[in-house]
MARLO-389770 format. One record per residue: residue number from 1; residue in three letters; chain; x, y, z of N, C-alpha, C in turn. Coordinates in steps of 0.001 Angstrom, whole numbers, plus 500000, padded with zeros to 6 digits. Layout:
// residues N
[NUM,ALA,A,[X,Y,Z],[X,Y,Z],[X,Y,Z]]
...
// end
This chain:
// residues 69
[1,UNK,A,[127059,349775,765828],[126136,348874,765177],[126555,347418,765363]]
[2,UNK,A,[127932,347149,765374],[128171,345659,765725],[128256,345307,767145]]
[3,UNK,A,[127816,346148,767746],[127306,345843,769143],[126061,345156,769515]]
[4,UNK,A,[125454,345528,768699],[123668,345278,768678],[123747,343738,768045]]
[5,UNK,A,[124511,343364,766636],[124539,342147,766375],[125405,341295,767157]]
[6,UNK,A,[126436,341516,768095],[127115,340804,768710],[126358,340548,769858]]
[7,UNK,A,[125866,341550,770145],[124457,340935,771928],[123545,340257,771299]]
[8,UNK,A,[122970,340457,769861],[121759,339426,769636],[122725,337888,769730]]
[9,UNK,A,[123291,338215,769056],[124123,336814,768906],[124300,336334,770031]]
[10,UNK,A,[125239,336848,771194],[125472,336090,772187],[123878,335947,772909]]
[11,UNK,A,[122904,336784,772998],[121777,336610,773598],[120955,334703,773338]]
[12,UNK,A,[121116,334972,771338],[120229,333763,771245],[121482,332441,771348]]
[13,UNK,A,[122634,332654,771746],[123464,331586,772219],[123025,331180,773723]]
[14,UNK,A,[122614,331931,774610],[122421,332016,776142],[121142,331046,775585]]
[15,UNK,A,[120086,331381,774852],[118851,330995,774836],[118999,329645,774635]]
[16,UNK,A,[120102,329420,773643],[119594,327677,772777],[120503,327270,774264]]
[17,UNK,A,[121381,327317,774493],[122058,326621,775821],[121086,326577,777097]]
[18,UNK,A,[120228,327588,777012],[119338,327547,778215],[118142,326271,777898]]
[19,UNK,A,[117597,326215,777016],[117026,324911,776364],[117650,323983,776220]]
[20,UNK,A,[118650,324166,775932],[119407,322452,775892],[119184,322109,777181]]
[21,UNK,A,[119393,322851,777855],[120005,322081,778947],[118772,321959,780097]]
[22,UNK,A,[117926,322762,779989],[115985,322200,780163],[115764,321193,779536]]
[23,UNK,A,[115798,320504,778578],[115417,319568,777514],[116102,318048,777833]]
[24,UNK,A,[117709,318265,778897],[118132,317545,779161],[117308,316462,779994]]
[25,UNK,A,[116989,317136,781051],[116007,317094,781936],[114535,316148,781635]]
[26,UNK,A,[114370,316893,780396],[112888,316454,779775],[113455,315274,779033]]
[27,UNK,A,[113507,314769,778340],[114698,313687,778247],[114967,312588,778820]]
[28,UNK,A,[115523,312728,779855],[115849,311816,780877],[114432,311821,781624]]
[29,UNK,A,[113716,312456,782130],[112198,312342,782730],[111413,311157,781437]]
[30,UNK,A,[111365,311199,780447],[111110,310683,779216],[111586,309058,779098]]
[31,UNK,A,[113147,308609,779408],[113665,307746,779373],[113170,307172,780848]]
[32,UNK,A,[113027,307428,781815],[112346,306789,783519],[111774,306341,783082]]
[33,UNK,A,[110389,306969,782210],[108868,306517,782443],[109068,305379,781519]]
[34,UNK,A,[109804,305706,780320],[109928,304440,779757],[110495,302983,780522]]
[35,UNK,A,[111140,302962,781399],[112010,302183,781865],[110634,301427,782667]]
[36,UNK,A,[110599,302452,783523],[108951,302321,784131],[108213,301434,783959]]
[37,UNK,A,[107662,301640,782326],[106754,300682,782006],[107102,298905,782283]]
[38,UNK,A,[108181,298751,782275],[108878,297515,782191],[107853,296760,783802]]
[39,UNK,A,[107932,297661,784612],[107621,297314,786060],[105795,297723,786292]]
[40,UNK,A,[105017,298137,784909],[103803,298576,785006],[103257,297702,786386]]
[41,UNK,A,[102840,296041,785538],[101802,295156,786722],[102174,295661,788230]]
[42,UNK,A,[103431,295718,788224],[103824,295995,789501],[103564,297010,790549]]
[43,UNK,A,[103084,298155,789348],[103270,299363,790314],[101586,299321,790266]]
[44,UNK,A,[100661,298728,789653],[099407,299015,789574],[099058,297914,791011]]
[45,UNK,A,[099672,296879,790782],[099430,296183,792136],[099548,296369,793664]]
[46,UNK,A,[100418,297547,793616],[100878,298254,794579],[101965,297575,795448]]
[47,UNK,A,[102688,296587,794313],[104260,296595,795349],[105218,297349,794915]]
[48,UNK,A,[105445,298575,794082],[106063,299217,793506],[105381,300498,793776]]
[49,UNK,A,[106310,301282,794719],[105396,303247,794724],[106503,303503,793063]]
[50,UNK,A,[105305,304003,792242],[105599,304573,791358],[106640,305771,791414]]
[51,UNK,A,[106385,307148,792194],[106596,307905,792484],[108506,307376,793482]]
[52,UNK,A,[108555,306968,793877],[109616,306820,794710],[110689,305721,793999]]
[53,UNK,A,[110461,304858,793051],[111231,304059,791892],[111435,305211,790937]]
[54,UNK,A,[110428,306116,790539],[110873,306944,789507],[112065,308224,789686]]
[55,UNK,A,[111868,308185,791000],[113242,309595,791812],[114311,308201,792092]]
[56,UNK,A,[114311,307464,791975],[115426,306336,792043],[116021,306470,790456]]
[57,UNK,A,[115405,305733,789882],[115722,305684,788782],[116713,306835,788072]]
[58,UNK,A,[116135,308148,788035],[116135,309058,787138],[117309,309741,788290]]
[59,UNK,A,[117770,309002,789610],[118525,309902,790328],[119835,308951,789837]]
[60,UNK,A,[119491,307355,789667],[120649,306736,789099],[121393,306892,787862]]
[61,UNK,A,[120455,307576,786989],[121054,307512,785831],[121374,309397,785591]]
[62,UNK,A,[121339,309715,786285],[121354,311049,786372],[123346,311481,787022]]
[63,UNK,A,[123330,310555,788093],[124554,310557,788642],[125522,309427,787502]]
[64,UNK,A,[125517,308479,786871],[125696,308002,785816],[126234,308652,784753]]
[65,UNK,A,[125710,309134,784322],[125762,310260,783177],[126567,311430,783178]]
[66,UNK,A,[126849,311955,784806],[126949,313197,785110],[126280,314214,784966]]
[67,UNK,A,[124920,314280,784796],[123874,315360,784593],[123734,315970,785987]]
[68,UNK,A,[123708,317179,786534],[123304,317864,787350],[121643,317966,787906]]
[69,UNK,A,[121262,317889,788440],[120275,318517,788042],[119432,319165,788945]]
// end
């Protein structure tokens, strides 16, 4: 019987660590766009590719941090 509560246990430990560490991700995707906005006029004007500042960004602060990802 304390088998069954020791696998739930370690199971919903796997789970919240598996979300953390998805969430990290979401997060930091979260903090770009914010940063982002700083450079809006810019990217609507089209001297800024949105898309290619935002894999900059989120790759700088990603290696920064030490996040994997």
């Amino acid at each position: 019987m304390a088998m069954v509560g020791d696998r739930k246990a370690f199971v919903e430990q796997i789970d919240h660590a598996i979300l953390e560490e998805l969430s990290v991700e979401d997060r930091l995707n979260a903090e770009v766009r914010q940063l982002l906005k700083t450079y809006e006029q810019d990217i609507e004007r089209g001297h800024v590719d949105y898309q290619r500042m935002f894999t900059m960004v989120k790759s700088k602060l990603a290696r920064e941090r030490g996040i994997i990802l």
